[in-house]
Steps between C-alpha positions, in 0.01 A plus 500: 500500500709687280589589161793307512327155583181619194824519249614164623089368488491626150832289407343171675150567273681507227700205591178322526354580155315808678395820335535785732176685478318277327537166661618688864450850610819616736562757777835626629510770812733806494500649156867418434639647172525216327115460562411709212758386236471116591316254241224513558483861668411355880239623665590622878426687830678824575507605815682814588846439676606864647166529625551102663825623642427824613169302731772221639704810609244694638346176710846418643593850607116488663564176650870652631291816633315210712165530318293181495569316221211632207239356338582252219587734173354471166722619235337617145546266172444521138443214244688580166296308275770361200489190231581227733093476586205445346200646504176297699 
């Protein structure tokens, strides 16, 4: 769901006697900073804010123009592989 909430799964694994990648494998979503400095380095989704914002504007200034509301939108994603999962 979010980086935040994989930092906070990674605290509760270890809580539990869990080894983050080898017992677990976790995700976060947004490529925070602390992603990439956090032990273990988390491995996350990046998606590209401007680019996010700059389709939310364009859709409501359509939608003020009185165009039909569009299609649903598929933003583009990347998976930054880091240390906090393992290989299959």
């Amino acid at each position: 769901m979010s980086d935040q909430l994989a930092f906070a799964a990674i605290a509760a694994a270890r809580k539990l006697g869990l080894r983050v990648p080898e017992d677990v494998s976790i995700v976060g979503f947004d490529d925070t900073p602390q992603a990439s400095w956090s032990d273990p380095p988390l491995t996350t989704v990046r998606q590209d804010l401007a680019g996010k914002g700059r389709t939310a504007g364009d859709l409501v200034l359509r939608l003020l123009d009185g165009d039909a509301p569009p299609a649903p939108v598929e933003l583009p994603v990347s998976l930054v592989v880091r240390e906090s999962t393992a290989a299959i």
